[in-house]
GULORO-906240 format. One line per 10 residues: number of its first residue (from 1); their letters; for each residue z, y, x of N, C-alpha, C. Coordinates in nm, 3 decimals. Example, Ala and Ser with C-alpha at 12.3 -4.5 7.8 and 13.67 -1.06 7.14 Angstrom:
1> AS> 0.780,-0.569,1.319,0.780,-0.450,1.230,0.780,-0.330,1.320 ~ 0.708,-0.225,1.285,0.714,-0.106,1.367,0.787,0.003,1.290
//
This chain:
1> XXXXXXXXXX> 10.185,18.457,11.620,10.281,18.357,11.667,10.394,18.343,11.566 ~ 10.424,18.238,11.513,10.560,18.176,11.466,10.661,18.198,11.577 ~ 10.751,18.224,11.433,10.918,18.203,11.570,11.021,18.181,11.532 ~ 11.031,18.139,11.416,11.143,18.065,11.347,11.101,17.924,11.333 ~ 11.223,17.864,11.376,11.226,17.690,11.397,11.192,17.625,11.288 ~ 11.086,17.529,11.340,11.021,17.468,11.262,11.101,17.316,11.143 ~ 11.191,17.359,11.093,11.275,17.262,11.021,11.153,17.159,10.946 ~ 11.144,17.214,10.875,11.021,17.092,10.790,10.847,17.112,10.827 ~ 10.799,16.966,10.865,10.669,16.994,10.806,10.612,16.976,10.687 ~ 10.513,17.060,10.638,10.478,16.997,10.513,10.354,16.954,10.464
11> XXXXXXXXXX> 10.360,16.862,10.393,10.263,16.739,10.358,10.232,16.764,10.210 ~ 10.117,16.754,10.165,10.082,16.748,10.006,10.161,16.651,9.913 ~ 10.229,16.571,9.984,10.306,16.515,9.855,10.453,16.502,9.936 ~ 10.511,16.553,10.048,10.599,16.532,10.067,10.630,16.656,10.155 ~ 10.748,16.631,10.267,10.777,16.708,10.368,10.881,16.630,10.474 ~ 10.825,16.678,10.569,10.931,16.570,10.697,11.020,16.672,10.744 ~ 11.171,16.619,10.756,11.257,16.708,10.829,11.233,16.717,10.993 ~ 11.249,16.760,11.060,11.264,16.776,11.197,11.379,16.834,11.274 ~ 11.473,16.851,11.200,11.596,16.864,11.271,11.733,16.747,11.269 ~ 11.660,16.626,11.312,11.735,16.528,11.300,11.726,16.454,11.403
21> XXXXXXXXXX> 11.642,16.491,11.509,11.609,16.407,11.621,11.417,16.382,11.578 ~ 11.404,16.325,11.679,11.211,16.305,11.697,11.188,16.200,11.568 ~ 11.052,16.228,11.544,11.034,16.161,11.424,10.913,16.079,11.521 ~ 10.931,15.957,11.470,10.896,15.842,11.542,10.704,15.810,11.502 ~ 10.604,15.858,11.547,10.456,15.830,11.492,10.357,15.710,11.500 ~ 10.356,15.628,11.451,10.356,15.507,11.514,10.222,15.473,11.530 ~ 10.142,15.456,11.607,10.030,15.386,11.654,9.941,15.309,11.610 ~ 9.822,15.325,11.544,9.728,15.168,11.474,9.593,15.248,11.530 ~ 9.523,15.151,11.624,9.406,15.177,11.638,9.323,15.029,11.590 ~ 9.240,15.066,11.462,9.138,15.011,11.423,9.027,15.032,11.484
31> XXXXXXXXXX> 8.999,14.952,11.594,8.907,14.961,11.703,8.898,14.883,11.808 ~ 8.809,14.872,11.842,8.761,14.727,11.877,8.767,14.736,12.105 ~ 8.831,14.877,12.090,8.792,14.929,12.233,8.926,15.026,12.274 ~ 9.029,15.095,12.228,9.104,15.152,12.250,9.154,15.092,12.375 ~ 9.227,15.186,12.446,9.238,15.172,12.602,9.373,15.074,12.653 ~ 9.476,15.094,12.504,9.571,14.956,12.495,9.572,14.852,12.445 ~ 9.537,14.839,12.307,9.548,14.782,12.255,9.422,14.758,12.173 ~ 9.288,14.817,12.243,9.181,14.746,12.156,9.154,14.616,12.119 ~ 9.132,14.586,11.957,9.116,14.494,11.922,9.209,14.426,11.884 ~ 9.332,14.412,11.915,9.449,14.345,11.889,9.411,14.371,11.727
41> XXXXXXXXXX> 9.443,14.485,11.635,9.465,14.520,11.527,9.336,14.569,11.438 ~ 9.238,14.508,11.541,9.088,14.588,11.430,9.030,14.480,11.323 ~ 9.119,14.356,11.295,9.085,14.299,11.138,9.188,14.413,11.086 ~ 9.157,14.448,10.957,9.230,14.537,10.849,9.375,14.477,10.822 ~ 9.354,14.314,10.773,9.483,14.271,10.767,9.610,14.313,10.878 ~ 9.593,14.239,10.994,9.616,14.259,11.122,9.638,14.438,11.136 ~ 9.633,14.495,11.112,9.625,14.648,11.119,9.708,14.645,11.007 ~ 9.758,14.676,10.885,9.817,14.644,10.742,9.937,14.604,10.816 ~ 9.944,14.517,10.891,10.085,14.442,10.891,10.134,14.461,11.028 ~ 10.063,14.514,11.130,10.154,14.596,11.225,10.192,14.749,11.178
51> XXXXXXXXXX> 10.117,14.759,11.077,10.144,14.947,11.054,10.332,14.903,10.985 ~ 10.313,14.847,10.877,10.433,14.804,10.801,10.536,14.728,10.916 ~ 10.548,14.665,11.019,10.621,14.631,11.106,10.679,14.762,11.136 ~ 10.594,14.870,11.182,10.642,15.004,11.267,10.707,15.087,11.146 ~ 10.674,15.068,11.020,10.789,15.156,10.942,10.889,15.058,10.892 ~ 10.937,14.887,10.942,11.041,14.862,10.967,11.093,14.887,11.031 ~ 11.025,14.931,11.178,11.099,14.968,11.289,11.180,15.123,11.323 ~ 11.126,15.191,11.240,11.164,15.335,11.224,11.052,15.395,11.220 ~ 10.937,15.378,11.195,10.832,15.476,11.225,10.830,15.634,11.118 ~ 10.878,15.731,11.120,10.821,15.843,11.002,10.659,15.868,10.960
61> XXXXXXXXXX> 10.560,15.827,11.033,10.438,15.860,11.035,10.383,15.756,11.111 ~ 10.242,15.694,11.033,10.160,15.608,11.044,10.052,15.658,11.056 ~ 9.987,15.668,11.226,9.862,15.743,11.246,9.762,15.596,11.296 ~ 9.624,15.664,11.200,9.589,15.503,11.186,9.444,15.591,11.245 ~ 9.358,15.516,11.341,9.262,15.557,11.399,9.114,15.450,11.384 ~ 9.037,15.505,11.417,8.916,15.419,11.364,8.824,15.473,11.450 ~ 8.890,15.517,11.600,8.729,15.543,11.666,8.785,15.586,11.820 ~ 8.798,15.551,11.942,8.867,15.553,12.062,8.848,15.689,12.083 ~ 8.919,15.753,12.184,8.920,15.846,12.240,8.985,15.826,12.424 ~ 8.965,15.679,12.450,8.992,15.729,12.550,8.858,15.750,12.706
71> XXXXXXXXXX> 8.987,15.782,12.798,8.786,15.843,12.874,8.679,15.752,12.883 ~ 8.562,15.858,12.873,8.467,15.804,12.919,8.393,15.675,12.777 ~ 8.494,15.696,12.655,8.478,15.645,12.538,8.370,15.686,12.457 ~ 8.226,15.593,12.385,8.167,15.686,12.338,8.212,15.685,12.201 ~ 8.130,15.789,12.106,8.179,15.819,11.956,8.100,15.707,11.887 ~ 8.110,15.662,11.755,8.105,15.600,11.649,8.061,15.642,11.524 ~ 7.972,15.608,11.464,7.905,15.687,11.324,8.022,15.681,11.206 ~ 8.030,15.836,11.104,8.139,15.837,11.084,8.197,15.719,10.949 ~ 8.000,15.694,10.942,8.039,15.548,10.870,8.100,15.467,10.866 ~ 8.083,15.402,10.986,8.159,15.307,11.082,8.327,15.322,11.068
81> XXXXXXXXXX> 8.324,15.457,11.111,8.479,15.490,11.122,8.542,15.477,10.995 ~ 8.501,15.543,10.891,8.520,15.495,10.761,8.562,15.373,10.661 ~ 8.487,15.268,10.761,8.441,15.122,10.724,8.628,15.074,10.784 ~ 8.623,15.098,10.897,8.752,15.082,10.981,8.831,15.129,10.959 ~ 8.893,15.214,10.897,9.056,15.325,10.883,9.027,15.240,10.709 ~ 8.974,15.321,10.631,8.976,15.300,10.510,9.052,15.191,10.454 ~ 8.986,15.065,10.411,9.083,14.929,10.418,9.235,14.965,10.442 ~ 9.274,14.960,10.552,9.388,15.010,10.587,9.512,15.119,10.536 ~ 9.421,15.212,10.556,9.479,15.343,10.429,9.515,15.310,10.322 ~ 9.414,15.246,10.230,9.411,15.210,10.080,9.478,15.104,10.058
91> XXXXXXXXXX> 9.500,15.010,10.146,9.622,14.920,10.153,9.764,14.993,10.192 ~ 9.781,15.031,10.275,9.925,15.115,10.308,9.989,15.145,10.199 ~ 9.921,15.239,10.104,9.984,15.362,10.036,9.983,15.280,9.912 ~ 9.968,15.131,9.914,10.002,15.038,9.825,10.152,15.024,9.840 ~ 10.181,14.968,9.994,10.296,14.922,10.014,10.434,15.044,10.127 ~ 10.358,15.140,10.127,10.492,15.209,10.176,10.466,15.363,10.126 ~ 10.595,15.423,10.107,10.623,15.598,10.111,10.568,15.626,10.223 ~ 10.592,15.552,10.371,10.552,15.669,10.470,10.426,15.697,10.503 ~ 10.444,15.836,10.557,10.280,15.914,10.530,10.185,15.868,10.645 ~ 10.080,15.919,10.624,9.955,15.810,10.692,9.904,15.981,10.710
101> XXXXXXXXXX> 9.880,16.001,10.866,9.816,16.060,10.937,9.660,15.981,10.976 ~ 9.525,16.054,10.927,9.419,15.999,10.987,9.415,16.065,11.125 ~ 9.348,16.036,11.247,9.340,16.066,11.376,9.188,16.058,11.396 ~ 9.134,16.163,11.340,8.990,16.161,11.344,8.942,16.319,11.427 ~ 8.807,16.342,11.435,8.752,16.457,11.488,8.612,16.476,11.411 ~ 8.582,16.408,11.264,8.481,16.411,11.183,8.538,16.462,11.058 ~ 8.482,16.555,10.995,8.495,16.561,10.846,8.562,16.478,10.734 ~ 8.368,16.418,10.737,8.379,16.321,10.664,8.439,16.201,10.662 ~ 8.512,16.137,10.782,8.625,16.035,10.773,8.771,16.110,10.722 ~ 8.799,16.258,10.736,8.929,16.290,10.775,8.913,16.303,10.553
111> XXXXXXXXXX> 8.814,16.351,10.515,8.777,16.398,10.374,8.762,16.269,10.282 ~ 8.694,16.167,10.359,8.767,16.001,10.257,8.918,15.939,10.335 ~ 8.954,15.969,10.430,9.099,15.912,10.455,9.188,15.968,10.381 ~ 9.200,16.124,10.317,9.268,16.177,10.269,9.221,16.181,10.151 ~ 9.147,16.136,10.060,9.107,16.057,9.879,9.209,15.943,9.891 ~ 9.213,15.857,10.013,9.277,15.718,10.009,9.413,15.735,10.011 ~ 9.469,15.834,10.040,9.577,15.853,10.049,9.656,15.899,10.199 ~ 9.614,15.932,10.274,9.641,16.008,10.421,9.718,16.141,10.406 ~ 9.798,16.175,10.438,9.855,16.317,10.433,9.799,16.460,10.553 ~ 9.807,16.385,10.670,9.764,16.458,10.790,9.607,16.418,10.860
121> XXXXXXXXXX> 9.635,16.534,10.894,9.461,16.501,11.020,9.503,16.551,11.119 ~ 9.477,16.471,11.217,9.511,16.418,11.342,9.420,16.498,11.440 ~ 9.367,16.594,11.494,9.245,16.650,11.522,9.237,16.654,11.678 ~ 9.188,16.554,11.791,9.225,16.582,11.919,9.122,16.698,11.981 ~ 8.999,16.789,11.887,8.923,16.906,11.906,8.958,17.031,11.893 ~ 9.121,16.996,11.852,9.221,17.094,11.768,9.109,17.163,11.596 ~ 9.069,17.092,11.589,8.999,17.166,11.497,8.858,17.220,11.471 ~ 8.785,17.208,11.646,8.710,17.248,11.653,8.515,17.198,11.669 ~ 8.558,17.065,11.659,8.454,16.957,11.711,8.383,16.953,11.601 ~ 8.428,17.007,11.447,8.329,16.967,11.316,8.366,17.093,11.235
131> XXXXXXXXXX> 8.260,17.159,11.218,8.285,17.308,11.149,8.307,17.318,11.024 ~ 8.304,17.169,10.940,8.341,17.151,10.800,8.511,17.083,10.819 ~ 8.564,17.089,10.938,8.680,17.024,10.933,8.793,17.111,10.843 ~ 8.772,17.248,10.856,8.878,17.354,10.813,8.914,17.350,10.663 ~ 8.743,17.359,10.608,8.699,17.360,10.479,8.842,17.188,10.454 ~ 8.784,17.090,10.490,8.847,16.994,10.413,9.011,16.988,10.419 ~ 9.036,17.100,10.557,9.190,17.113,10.589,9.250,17.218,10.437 ~ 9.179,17.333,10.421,9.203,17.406,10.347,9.224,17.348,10.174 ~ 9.136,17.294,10.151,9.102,17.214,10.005,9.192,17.133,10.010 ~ 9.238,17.016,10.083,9.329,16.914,10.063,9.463,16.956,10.062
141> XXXXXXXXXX> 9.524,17.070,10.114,9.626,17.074,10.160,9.688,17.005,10.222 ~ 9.603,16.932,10.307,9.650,16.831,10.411,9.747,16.886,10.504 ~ 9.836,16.839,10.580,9.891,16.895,10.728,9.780,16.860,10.840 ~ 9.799,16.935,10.909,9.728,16.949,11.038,9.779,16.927,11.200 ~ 9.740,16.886,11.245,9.792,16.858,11.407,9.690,16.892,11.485 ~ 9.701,17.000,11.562,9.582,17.044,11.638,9.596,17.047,11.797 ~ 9.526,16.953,11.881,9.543,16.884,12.011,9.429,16.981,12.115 ~ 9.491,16.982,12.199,9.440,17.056,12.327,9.355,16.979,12.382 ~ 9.206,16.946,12.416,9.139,16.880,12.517,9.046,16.972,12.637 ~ 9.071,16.943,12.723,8.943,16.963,12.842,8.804,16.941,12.823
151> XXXXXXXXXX> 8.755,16.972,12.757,8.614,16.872,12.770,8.565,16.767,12.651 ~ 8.535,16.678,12.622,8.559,16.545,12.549,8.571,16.414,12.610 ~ 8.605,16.351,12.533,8.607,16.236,12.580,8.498,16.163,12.697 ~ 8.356,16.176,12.718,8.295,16.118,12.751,8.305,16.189,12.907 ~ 8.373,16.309,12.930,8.365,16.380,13.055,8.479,16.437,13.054 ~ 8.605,16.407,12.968,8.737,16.508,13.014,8.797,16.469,13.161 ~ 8.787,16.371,13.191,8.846,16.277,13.333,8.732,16.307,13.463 ~ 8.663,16.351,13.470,8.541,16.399,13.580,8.633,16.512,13.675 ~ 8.662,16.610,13.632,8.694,16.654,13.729,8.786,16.815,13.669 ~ 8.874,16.745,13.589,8.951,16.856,13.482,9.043,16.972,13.565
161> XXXXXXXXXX> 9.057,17.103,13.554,9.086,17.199,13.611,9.148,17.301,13.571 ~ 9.293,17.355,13.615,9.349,17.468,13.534,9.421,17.520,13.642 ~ 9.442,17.679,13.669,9.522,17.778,13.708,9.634,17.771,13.728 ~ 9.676,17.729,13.576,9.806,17.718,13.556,9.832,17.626,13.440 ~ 9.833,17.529,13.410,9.830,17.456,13.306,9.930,17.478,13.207 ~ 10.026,17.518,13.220,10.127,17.504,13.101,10.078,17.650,13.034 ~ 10.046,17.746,13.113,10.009,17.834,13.053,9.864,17.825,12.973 ~ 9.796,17.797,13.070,9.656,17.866,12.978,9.649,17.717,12.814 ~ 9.729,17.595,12.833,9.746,17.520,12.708,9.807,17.568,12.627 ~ 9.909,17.655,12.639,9.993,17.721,12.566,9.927,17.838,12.468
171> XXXXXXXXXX> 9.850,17.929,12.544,9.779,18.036,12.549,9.669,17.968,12.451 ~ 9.563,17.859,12.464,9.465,17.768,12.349,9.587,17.745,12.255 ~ 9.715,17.671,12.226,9.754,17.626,12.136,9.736,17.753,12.032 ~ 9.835,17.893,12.074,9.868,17.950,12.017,9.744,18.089,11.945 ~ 9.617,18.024,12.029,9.485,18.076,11.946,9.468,17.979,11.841 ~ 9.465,17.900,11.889,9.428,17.751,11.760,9.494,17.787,11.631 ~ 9.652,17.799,11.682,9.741,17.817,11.548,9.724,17.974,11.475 ~ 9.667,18.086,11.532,9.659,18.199,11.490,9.549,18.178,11.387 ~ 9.420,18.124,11.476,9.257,18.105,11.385,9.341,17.991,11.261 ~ 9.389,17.879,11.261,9.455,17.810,11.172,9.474,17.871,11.067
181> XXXXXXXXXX> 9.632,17.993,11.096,9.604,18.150,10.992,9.572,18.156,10.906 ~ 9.481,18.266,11.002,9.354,18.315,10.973,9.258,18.240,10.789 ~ 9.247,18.063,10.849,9.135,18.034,10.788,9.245,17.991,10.638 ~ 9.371,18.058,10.649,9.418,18.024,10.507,9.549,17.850,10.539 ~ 9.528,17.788,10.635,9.633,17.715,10.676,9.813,17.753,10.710 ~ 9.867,17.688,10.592,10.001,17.741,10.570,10.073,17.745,10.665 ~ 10.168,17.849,10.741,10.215,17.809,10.806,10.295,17.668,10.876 ~ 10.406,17.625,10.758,10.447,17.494,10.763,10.359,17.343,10.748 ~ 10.227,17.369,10.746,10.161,17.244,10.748,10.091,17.234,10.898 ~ 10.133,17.349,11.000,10.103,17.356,11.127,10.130,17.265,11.242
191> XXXXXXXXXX> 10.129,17.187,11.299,10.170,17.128,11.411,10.093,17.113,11.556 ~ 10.136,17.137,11.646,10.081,17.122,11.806,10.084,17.012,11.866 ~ 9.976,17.005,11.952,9.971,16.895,12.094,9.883,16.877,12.185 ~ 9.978,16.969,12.296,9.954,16.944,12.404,9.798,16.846,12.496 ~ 9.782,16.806,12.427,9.689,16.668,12.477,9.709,16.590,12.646 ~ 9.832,16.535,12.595,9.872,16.478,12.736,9.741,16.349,12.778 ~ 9.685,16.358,12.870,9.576,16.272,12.897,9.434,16.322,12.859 ~ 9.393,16.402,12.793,9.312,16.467,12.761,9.254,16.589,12.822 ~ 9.178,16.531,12.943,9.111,16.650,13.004,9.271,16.693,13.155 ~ 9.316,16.573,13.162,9.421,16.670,13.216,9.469,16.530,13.417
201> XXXXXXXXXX> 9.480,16.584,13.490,9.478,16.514,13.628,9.638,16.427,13.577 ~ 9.665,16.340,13.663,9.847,16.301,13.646,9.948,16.418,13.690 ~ 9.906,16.497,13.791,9.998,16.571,13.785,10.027,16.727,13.692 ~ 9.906,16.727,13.630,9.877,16.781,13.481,9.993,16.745,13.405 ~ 9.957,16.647,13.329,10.025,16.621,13.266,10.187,16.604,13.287 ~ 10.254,16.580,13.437,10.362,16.573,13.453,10.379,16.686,13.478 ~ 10.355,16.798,13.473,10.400,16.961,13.458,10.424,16.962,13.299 ~ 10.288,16.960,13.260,10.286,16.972,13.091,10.445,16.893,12.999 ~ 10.503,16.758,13.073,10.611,16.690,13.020,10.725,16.760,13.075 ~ 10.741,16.810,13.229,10.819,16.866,13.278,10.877,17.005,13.174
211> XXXXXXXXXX> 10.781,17.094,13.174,10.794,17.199,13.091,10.762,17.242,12.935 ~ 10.801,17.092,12.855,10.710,17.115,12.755,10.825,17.159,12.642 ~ 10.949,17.284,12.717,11.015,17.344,12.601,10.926,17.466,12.594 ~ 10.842,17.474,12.680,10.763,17.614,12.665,10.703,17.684,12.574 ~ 10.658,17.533,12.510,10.583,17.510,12.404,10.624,17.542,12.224 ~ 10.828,17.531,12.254,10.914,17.552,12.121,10.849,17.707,12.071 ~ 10.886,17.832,12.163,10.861,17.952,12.113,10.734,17.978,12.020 ~ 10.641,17.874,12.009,10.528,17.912,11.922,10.547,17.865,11.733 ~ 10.687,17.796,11.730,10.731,17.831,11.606,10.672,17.716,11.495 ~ 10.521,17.628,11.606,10.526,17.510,11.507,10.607,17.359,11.571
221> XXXXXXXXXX> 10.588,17.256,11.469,10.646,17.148,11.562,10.576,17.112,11.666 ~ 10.628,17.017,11.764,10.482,17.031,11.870,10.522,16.858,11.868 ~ 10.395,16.788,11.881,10.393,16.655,11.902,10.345,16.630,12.055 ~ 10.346,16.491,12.033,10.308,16.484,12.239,10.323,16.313,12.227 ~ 10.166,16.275,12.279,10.122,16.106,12.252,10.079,16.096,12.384 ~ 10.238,16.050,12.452,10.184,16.010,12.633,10.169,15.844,12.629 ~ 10.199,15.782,12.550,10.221,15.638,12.495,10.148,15.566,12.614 ~ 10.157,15.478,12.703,10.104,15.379,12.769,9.971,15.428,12.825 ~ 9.975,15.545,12.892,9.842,15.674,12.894,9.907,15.633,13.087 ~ 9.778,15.631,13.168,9.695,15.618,13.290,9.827,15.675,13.386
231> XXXXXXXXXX> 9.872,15.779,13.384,9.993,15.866,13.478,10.120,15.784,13.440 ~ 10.132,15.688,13.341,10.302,15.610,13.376,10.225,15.512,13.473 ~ 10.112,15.441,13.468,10.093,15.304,13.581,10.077,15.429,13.684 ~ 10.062,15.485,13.725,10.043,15.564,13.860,10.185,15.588,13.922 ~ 10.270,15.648,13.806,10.402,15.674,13.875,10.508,15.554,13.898 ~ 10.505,15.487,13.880,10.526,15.346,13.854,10.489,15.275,13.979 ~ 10.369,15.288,14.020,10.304,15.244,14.157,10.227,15.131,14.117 ~ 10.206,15.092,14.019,10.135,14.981,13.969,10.056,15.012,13.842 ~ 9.922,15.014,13.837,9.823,15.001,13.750,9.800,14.956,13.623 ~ 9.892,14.793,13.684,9.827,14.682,13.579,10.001,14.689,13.498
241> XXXXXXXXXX> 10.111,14.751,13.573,10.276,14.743,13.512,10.235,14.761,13.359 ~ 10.362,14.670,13.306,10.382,14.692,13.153,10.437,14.860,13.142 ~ 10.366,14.906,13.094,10.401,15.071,13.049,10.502,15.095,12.960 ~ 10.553,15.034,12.857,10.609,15.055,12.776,10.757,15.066,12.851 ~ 10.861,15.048,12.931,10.937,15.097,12.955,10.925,15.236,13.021 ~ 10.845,15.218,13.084,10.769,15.383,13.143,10.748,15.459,13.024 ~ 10.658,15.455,12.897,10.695,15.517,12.777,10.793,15.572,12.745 ~ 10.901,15.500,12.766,11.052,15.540,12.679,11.098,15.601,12.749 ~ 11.106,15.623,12.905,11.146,15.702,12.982,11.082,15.824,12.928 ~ 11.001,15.850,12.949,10.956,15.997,12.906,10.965,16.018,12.774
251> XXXXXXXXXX> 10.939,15.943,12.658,11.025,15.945,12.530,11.146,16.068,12.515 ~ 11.241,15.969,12.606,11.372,15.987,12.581,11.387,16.154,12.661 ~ 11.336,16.171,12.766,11.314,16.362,12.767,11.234,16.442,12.669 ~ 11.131,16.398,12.612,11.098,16.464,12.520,11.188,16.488,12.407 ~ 11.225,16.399,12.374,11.355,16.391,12.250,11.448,16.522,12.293 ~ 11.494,16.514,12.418,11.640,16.595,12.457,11.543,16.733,12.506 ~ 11.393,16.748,12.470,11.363,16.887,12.521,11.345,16.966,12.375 ~ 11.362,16.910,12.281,11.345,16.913,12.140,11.186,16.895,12.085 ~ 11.080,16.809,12.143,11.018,16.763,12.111,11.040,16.684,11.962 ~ 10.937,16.783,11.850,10.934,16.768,11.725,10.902,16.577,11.666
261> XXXXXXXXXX> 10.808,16.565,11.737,10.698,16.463,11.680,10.670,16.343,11.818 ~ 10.695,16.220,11.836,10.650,16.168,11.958,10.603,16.011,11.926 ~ 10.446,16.030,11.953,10.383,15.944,11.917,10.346,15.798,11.991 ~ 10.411,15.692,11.952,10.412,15.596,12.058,10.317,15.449,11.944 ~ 10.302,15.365,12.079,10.298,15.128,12.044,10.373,15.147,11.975 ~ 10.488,15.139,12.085,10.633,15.061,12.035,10.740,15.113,11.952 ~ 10.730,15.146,11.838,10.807,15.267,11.791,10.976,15.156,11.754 ~ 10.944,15.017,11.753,11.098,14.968,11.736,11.157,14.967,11.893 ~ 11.120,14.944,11.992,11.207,14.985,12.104,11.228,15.155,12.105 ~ 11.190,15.251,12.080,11.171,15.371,12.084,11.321,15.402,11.973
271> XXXXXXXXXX> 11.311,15.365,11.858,11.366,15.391,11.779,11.549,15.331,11.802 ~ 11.519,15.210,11.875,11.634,15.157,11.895,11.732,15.206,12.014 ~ 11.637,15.281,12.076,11.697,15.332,12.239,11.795,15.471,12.169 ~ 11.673,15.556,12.077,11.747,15.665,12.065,11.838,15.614,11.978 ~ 11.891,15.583,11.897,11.991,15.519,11.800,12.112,15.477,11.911 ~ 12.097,15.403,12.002,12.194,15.387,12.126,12.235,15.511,12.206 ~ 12.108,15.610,12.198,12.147,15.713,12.276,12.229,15.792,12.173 ~ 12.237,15.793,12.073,12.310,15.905,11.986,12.433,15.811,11.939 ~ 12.436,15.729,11.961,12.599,15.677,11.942,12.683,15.676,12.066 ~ 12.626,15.648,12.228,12.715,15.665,12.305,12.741,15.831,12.274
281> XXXX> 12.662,15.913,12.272,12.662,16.027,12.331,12.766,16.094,12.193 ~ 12.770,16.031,12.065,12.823,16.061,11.971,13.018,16.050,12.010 ~ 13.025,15.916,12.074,13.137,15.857,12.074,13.180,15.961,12.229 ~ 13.108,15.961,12.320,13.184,16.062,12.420,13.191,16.210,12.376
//
């Protein structure tokens, strides 16, 4: 276990501070099916020019995806996925500094996203879904983000089950990050998450948000992508409600629980709320 505060993460060509407030991760699913916004952004162009909108808007990190994960979602050849992120990538790192997280659970997409220029891998298996994933974590000196799931995608929502949830996620994170270690992964290129929606009931996950300083003592940053995810239309009382103010609500506690990393759509309302929140709170 880590236990000194995680000030910087670090990236092969850079490093992000984290003691400045949440660093804003901004959202691109190249995909034709994602559970918000499929399709909106799966021409490349169209994807290119909302990614660059969100690092006008404040985004620190551009996590660009090329293959759904939400339930009951099936997988995609990693060709395919390839065909889809790529373009994108190799355009980005034309036009901006900020770093490009791939959000994959294959190798071989996470091993050409990061030739194109990607800094992080995004891993919602924490690591564990592709046994060549480590190898390409180790070699690249990529950063890493390693996500908690129930199950996979095609069955995490059936009938997901825990004791005690904050614990026994806590208890997987902090094996994940030990084997991480272990396989030669630097400490500071470490990061956590929770997997809010992943394998987890609504009131799962509203424990997991409730208590998610639990999570600081393990010494990496911890991220957390509740973004427009099934439990805000529930609490809300409406299904079909626009989520995105429901987003920012829980946003804005993650921020004040010292949540490192928070991955949203809307990262210019996100960005603009906390900017309001740190000037009233500055001026009183």
């Amino acid at each position: 276990m880590l236990t000194s505060p995680p000030w910087l993460w670090q990236l092969p060509r850079t490093s992000l501070r984290l003691d400045l407030g949440p660093l804003w991760m901004g959202i691109v699913n190249v995909t034709p099916d994602s559970f918000s916004d499929g399709g909106q952004y799966f021409d490349p162009q169209r994807a290119v020019e909302r990614a660059l909108q969100m690092v006008a808007d404040g985004a620190a990190i551009l996590d660009i995806g090329g293959e759904s994960t939400r339930p009951y979602s099936q997988p995609v050849p990693a060709t395919e996925e390839c065909d889809r992120v790529l373009p994108v990538i190799e355009a980005l790192v034309q036009q901006t500094d900020v770093p490009i997280s791939i959000d994959t659970s294959k190798a071989e997409v996470a091993r050409a996203a990061l030739a194109a220029g990607a800094q992080i891998i995004n891993d919602v298996t924490g690591l564990e879904g592709d046994p060549q994933m480590i190898d390409v974590a180790r070699q690249s000196q990529a950063a890493v983000c390693a996500m908690h799931m129930q199950g996979t995608p095609q069955n995490m929502q059936d009938a997901p089950h825990y004791d005690d949830v904050v614990t026994e996620i806590y208890d997987y994170l902090k094996q994940r990050q030990t084997w991480l270690l272990d396989q030669g992964i630097e400490p500071a290129r470490i990061c956590l998450d929770p997997g809010i929606g992943f394998g987890k009931t609504h009131e799962h996950n509203l424990q997991l948000l409730r208590q998610v300083a639990r999570f600081q003592p393990l010494g990496s940053p911890i991220l957390v992508g509740h973004s427009r995810k099934g439990f805000i239309g529930s609490l809300l009382g409406d299904k079909q409600v626009e989520r995105d103010s429901g987003t920012l609500g829980v946003s804005l506690h993650l921020a004040l629980a010292g949540v490192q990393i928070i991955r949203v759509h809307n990262v210019g309302l996100h960005s603009r709320a906390w900017r309001l929140w740190q000037a009233v709170r500055s001026e009183s």
